[in-house]
C-alpha positions as CSV (number, residue, x, y, z in Angstrom):
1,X,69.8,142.3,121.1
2,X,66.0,142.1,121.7
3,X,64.9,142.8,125.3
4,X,64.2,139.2,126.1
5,X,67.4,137.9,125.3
6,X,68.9,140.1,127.9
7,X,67.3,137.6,131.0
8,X,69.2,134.6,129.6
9,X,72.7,136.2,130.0
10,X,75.0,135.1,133.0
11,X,75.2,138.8,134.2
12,X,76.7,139.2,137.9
13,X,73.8,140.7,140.3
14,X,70.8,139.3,138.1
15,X,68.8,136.7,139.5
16,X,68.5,133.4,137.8
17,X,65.8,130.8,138.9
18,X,67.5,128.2,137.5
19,X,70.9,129.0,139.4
20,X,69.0,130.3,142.4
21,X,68.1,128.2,146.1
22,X,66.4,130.2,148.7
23,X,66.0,130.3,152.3
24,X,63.6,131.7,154.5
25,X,64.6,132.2,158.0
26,X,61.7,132.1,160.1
27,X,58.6,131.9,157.7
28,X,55.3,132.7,159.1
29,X,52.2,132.6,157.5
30,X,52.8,135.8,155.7
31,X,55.6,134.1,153.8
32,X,53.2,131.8,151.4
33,X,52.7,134.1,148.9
34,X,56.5,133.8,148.2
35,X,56.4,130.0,148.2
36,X,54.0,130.2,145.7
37,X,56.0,132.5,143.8
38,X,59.5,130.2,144.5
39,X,57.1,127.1,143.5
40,X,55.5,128.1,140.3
41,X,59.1,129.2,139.2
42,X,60.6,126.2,140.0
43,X,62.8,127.7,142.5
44,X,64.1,125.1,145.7
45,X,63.1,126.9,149.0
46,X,63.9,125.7,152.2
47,X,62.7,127.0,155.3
48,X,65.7,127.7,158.3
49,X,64.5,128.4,162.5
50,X,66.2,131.4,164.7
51,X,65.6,129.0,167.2
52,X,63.8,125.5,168.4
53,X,60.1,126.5,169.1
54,X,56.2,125.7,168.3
55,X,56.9,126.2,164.6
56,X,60.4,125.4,164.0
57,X,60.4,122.2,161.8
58,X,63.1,121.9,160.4
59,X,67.0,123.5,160.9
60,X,68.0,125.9,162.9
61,X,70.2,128.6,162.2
62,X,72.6,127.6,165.1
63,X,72.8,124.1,163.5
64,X,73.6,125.8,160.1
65,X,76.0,128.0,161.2
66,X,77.6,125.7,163.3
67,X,77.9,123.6,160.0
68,X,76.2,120.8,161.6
69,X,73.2,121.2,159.0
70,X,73.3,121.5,155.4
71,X,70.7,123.4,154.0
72,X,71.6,124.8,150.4
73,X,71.6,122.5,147.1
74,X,75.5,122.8,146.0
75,X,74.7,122.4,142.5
76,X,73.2,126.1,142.8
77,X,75.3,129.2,142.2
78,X,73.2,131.8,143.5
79,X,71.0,132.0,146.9
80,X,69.0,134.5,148.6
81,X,68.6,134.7,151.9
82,X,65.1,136.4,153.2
83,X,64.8,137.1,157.1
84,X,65.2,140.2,159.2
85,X,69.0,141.7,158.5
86,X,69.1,143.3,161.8
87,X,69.5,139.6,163.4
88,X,73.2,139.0,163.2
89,X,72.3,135.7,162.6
90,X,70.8,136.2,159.6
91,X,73.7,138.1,158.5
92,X,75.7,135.7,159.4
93,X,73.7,133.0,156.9
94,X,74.5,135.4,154.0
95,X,78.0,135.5,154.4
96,X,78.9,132.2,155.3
97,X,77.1,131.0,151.6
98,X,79.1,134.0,150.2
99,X,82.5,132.8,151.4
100,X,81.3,129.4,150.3
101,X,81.4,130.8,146.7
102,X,77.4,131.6,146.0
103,X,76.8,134.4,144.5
104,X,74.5,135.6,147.8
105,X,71.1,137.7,147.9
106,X,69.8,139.4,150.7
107,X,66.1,139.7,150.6
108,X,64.7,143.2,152.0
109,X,61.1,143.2,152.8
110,X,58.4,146.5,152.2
111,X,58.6,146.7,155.6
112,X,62.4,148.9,155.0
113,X,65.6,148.7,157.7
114,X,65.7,149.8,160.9
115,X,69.3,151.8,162.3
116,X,70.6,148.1,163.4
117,X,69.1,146.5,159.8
118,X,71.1,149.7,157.4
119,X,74.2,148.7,159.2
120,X,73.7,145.2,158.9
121,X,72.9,145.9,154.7
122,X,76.2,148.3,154.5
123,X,78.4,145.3,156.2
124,X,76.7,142.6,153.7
125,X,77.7,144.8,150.8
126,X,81.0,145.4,151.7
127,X,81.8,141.7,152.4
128,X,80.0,141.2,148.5
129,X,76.3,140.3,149.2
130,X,74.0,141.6,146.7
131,X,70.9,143.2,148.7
132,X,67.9,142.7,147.0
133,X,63.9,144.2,147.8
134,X,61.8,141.0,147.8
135,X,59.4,142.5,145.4
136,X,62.3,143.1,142.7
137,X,63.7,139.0,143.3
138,X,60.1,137.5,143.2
139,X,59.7,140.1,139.9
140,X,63.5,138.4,138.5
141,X,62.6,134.9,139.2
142,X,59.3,135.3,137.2
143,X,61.2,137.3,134.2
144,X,63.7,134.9,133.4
């Protein structure tokens, strides 16, 4: 099979932009480089708030969580959640769309895990969310 076969195949654990929603929990300004990247792969993004505030415009994740906002398209299988692990929170958001039956990303930034943040990673792996270094998703989502 020639290399660039491979990226079509339904492989568990591979990203695949066109099963794949993401959400950003509390995007700043820093965070447009990756909408670019989610845009010019046609990937749906949506943006989610830790809390009501100056640049929350849109849900928050106490209204998600809460299941009184929907914020991922059902029609995807697989969605990667990007925001800072060590917020339970934010945990919480990945494993609720895992036990929803998404195949469920956790988006890592450069920046690494603090102690609260490894913790938070080894619980997502055990309950079956795939953690995933931004770099590497934004690299899948261009590949394939």
């Amino acid at each position: 099979m020639a290399s660039s076969d491979h990226s079509s195949l339904d492989i568990p654990g591979v990203v695949r932009r066109k099963d794949l929603f993401a959400i950003l929990i509390d995007p700043g300004p820093e965070c447009e480089l990756l909408k670019s990247a989610f845009s010019a792969a046609a990937v749906p993004c949506r943006d989610v708030y830790d809390e009501c505030g100056a640049y929350a415009l849109g849900p928050t994740l106490d209204s998600v969580l809460a299941r009184e906002a929907t914020i991922w398209d059902t029609t995807r299988r697989q969605l990667a959640v990007i925001g800072d692990l060590s917020n339970a929170r934010t945990s919480h958001l990945s494993l609720l769309a895992h036990a929803q039956g998404f195949e469920t990303f956790a988006g890592i930034d450069s920046s690494g895990l603090d102690g609260a943040g490894y913790l938070a990673v080894q619980r997502l792996i055990l309950a079956g969310v795939s953690p995933i270094a931004v770099t590497h998703l934004i690299e899948e989502i261009m590949r394939n």
